[in-house]
N, C-alpha and C positions, 0 to 999 in steps of 0.2 A: 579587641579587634575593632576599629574603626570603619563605618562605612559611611559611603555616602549617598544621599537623596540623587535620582539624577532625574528630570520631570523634561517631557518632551510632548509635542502637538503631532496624533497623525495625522495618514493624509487625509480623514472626514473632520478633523477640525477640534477630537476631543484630548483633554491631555491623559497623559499616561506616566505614570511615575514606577524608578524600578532604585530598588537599592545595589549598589553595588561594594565590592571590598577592591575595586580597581581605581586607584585613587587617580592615576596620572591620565586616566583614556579620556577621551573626548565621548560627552553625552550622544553625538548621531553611533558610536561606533558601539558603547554599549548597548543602545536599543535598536542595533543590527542586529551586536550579540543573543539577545533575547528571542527576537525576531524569529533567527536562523533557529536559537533553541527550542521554539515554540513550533517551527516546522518538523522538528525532530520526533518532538508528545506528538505531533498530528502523525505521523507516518508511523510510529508502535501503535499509536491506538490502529490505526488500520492494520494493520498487523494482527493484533490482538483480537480485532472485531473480522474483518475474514478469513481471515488461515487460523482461526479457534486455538491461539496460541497465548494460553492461559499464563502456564508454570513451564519451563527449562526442564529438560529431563533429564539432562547433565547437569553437574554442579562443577566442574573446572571450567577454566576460562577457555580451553579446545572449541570441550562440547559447546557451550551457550553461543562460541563464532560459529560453529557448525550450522546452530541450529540459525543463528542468526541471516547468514548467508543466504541457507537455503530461502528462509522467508523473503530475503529482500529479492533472492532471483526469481522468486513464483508471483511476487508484486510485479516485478517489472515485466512479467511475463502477459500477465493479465493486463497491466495498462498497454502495452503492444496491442493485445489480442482487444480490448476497449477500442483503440484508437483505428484499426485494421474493420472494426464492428460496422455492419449497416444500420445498427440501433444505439440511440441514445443511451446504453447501459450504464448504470452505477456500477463501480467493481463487486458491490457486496452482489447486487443481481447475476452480474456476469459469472461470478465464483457458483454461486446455487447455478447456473445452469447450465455449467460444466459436469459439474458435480454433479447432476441429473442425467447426461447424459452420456457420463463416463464411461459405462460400459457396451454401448453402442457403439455399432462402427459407421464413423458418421466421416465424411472427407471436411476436415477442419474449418479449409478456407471457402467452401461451399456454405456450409453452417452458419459462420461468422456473417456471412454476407446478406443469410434470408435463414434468419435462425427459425421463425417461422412458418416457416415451407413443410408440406409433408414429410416425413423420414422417408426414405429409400426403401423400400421392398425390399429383405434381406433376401439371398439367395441361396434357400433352402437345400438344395441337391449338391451332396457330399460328394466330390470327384476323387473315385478310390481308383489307383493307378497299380 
């Protein structure tokens, strides 16, 4: 198999070298390619690091889209719920204090807005009809 060196300068000035087996691409398009592939390890590791999604619990290639899916829609749920936030949260923060406060009943976009604020006084008195 043949490959070839492809060395390029980013944008802070240092160079970077990547091999390739694509003989005919042009050097900016392979170190897109890597680029783009290196944003991909960044978005499983967070994956990985907040939704504690170790090991596939399926082994077909169904389950692991299943499982995949779901991960990617509970990311993009949280980066919503990040961006909608009145606090600077990191997703891993924002995940622990959701997940803290899971089983409360708290009105979302109240929360979001002054996660800090007292909780609401639950309303103890059961209305039996």
């Amino acid at each position: 198999m043949k490959l070839r060196r492809v060395e390029i300068i980013d944008d802070e000035g240092k160079p970077l070298a990547f091999f390739s087996n694509h003989l005919t691409l042009g050097a900016t398009t392979i170190a897109r390619i890597y680029k783009d592939r290196w944003q991909i390890e960044l978005f499983f590791k967070a994956l990985k690091q907040n939704l504690k999604i170790k090991t596939f619990i399926g082994t077909s290639a169904n389950a692991i889209q299943i499982q995949v899916w779901t991960a990617l829609t509970a990311m993009v749920i949280l980066s919503y719920l990040k961006r909608r936030s009145g606090c600077p949260w990191s997703l891993s923060n924002l995940f622990a204090m959701l997940r803290l406060h899971l089983f409360g009943y708290y009105d979302l976009w109240k929360w979001i807005a002054e996660p800090f604020a007292s909780p609401p006084t639950p309303d103890l008195q059961l209305a039996l009809t």
